[in-house]
C-alpha positions as CSV (number, residue, x, y, z in Angstrom):
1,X,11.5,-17.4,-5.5
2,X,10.8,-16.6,-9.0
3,X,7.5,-15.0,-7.7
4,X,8.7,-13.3,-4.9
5,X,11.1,-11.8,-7.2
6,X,8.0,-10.4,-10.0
7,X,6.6,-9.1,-6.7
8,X,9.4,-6.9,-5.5
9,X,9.7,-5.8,-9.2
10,X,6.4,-5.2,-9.6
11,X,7.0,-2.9,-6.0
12,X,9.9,-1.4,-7.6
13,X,8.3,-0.1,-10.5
14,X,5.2,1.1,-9.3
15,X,7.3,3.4,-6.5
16,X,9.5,4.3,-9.5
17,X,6.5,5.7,-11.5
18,X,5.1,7.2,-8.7
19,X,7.5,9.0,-7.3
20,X,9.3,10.3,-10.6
21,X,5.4,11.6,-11.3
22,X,4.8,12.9,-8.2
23,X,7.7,14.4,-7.5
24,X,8.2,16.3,-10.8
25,X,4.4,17.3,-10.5
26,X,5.7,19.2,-7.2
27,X,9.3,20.6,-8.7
28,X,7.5,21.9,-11.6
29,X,3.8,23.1,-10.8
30,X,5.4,26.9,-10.2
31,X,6.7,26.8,-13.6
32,X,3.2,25.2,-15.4
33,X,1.1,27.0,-13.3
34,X,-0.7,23.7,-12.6
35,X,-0.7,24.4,-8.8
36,X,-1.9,21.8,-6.5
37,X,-5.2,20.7,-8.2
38,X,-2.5,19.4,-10.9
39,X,0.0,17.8,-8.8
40,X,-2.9,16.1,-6.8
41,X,-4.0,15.2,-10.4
42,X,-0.8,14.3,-11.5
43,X,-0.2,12.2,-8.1
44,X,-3.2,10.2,-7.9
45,X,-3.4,9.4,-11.3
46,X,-0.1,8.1,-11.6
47,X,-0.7,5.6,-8.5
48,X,-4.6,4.6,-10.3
49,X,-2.9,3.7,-13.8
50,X,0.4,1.6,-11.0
51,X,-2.3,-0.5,-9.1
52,X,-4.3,-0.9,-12.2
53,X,-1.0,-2.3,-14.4
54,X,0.9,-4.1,-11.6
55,X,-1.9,-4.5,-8.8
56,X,-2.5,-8.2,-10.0
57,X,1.1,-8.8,-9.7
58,X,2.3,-8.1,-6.3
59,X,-0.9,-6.5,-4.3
60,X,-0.1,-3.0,-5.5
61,X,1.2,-1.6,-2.1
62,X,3.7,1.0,-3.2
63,X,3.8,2.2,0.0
64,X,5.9,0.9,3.3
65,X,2.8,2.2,5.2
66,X,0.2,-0.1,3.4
67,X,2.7,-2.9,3.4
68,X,3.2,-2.1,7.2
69,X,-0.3,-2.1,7.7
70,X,-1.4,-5.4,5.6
71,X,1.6,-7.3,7.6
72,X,-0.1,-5.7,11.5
73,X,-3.3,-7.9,10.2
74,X,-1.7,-10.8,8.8
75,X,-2.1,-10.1,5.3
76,X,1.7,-10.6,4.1
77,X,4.6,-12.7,5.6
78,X,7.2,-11.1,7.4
79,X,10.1,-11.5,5.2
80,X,8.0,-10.8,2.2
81,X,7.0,-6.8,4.0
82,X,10.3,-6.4,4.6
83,X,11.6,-7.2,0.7
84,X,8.8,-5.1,-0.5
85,X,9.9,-1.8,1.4
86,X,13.3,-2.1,0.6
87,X,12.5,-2.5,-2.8
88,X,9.9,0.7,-2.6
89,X,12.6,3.0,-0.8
90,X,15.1,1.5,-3.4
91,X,12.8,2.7,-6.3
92,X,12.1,5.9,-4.4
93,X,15.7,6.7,-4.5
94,X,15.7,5.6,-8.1
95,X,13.4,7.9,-8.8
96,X,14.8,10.5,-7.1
97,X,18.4,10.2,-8.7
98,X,17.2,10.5,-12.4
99,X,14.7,13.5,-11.5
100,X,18.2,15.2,-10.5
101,X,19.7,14.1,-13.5
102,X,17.0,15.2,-15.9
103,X,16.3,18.7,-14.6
104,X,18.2,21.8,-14.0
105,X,19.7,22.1,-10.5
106,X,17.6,25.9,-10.7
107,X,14.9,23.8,-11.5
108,X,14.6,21.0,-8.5
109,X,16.9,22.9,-5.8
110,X,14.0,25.4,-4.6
111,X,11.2,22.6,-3.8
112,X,13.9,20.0,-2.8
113,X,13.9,17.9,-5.4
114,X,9.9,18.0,-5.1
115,X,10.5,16.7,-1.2
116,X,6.9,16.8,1.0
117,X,8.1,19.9,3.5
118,X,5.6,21.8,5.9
119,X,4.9,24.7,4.4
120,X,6.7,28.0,6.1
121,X,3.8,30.0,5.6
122,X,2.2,27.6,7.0
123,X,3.9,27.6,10.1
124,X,4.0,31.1,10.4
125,X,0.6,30.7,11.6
126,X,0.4,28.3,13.9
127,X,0.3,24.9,12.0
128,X,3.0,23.5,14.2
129,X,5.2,19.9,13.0
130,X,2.8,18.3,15.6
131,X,-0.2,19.4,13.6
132,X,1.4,17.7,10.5
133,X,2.3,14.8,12.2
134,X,-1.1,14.3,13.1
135,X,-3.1,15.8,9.4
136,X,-0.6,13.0,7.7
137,X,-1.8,10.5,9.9
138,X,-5.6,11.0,9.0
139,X,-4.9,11.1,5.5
140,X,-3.0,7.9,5.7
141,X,-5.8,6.1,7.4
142,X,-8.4,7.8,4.8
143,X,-5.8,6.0,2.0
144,X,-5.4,2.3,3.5
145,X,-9.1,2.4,4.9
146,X,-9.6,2.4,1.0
147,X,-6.7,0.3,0.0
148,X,-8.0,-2.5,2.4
149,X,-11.6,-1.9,0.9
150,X,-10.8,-2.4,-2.8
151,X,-7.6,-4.3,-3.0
152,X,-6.9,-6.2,0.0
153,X,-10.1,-7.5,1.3
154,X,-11.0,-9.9,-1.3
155,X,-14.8,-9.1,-1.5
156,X,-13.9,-6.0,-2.6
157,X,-14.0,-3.9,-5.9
158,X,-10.3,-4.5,-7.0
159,X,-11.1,-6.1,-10.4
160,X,-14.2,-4.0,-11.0
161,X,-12.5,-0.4,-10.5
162,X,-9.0,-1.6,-10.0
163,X,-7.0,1.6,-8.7
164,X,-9.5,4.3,-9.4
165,X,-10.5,4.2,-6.0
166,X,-6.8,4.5,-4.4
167,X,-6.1,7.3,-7.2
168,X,-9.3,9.3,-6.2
169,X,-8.1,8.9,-2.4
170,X,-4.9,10.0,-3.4
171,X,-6.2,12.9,-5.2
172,X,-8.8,13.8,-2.2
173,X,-5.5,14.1,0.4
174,X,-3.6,16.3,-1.5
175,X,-6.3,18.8,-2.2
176,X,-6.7,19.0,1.7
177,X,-3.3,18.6,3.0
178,X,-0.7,19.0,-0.2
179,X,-0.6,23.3,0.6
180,X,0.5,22.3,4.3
181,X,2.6,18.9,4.4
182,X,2.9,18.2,0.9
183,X,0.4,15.2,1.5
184,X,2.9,12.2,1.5
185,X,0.7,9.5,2.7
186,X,3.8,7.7,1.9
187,X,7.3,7.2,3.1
188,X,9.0,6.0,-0.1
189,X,7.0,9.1,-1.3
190,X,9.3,11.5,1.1
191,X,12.4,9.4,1.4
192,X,14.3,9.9,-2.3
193,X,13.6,13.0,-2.8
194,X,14.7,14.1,0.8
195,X,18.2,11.5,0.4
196,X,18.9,13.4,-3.1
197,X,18.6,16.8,-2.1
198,X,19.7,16.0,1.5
199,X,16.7,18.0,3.2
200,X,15.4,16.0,6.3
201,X,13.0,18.7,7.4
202,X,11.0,17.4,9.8
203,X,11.4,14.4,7.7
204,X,9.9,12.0,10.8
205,X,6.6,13.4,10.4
206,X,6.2,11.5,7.0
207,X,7.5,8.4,8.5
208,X,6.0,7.9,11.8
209,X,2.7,9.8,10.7
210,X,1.9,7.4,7.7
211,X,2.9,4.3,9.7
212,X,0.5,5.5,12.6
213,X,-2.3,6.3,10.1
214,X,-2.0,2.9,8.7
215,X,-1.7,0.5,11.2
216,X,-4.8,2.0,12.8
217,X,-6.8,1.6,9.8
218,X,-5.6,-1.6,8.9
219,X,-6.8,-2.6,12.8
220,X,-10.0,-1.0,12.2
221,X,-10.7,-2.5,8.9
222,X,-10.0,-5.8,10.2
223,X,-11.6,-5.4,13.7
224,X,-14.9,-4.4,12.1
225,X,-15.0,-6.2,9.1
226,X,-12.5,-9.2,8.9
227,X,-12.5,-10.2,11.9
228,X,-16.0,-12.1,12.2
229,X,-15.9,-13.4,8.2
230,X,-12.4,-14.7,9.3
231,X,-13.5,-16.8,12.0
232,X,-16.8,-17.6,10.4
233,X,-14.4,-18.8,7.6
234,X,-11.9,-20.7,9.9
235,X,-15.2,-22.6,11.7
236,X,-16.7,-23.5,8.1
237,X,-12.7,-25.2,6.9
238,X,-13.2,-27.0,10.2
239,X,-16.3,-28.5,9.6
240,X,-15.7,-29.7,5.9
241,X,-12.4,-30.8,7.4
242,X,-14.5,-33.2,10.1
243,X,-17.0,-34.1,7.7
244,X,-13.9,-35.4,5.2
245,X,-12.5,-37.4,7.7
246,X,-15.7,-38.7,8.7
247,X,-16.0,-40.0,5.2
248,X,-12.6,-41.0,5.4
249,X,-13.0,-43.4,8.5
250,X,-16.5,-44.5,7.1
251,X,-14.6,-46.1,3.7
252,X,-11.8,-47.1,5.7
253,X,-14.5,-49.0,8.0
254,X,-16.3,-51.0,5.3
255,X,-12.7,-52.3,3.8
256,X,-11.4,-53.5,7.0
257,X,-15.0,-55.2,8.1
258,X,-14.7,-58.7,7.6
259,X,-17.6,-59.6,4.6
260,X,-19.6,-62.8,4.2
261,X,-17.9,-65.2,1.5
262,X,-20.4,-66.1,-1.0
């Protein structure tokens, strides 16, 4: 229990971080003149240095969509998935909260509390809610393609690079999609700033596009490159189980065989 607990606060913190960074990036980038190169910075950064400090500690998902999509392959128990995003929507809101807190309402109250919105302009010409749903979907399954690559998949770079590949990912998405969606990639991501400044915008774009994005590249990832080394791993277990209770009969054999007294 004391485990599952370090987990979820290991969840909670990361979202925290993340969002509070994130977030603030967005309410003041008019203000800094950092524009979206600095809250992509900002952004993926912030999630790099999360994975990197707490990754070892709970699987660094903070995100309900990489949680969602580790528990479609089997990766995480049930019960566990489901702790882990209410711990990540509870950090979101968190976050959220002392961002409204900190900053002047003239400050947070015309980006929403730094809430990921389809940009009006951009929908002035033509990029419709369905187009977002569907541009936060493929950077979703850009960012769990490469969470499954270096964190979850055990063969791959997690303790070389840590979460420099998830931050660069991060940073790629918003550059593309950040000037139209706001580039959540993320649910917790969307969900305290849109509860704190009570804007719901198209706010099922950033739930049912992430989720879709993921659980597609999770089933990829594991279709084309777990599957195989799963069962090959499953059919090797076997065998060394045979073989031990092979050995096991063999010993038990030669005590219960009746020997010559000398």
């Amino acid at each position: 229990m004391r485990k599952l607990g370090e987990q979820c606060a290991a969840e909670f913190i990361g979202v925290f971080v993340f969002v509070f960074i994130g977030a603030g990036a967005v309410i003041l980038s008019s203000a800094s003149g950092a524009g979206m190169l600095g809250v992509a910075l900002a952004t993926g950064l912030t999630m790099g240095v999360a994975v990197s400090a707490l990754g070892h500690v709970s699987g660094g998902h903070f995100n309900p969509a990489v949680t969602v999509g580790a528990w479609v392959t089997g990766k995480i128990e049930s019960g566990r998935a489901g702790l882990y995003i209410l711990a990540q929507l509870l950090a979101s809101a968190a976050a959220a909260t002392l961002l409204r807190i900190t900053l002047p309402k003239r400050i947070w109250e015309p980006t929403s509390l730094g809430a990921t919105l389809l940009n009006p302009a951009a929908k002035s010409v033509g990029f419709t809610a369905p187009k977002g749903l569907l541009l936060e979907a493929v950077l979703t399954f850009f960012l769990v393609m490469v969470v499954f690559g270096t964190a979850i998949d055990d063969r791959g770079t997690f303790k070389a690079i840590a979460g420099l590949g998830i931050g660069l990912a991060i940073t790629a998405d918003i550059l593309v999609g950040g000037i139209l969606t706001g580039a959540s990639m993320n649910p917790a991501r969307s969900f305290g700033p849109a509860l704190l400044s009570w804007n719901w915008s198209n706010f099922w774009i950033y739930i049912l596009g992430p989720l879709a994005g993921a659980v597609i590249a999770a089933e990829v990832y594991w279709f084309f490159f777990l599957r195989g080394r799963e069962e090959e791993e499953l059919a090797a277990q076997t065998e060394v189980d045979v073989e031990t209770i092979d050995e096991a009969d063999d010993q038990t054999g030669w005590l219960d065989a009746p020997h010559d007294e000398e």
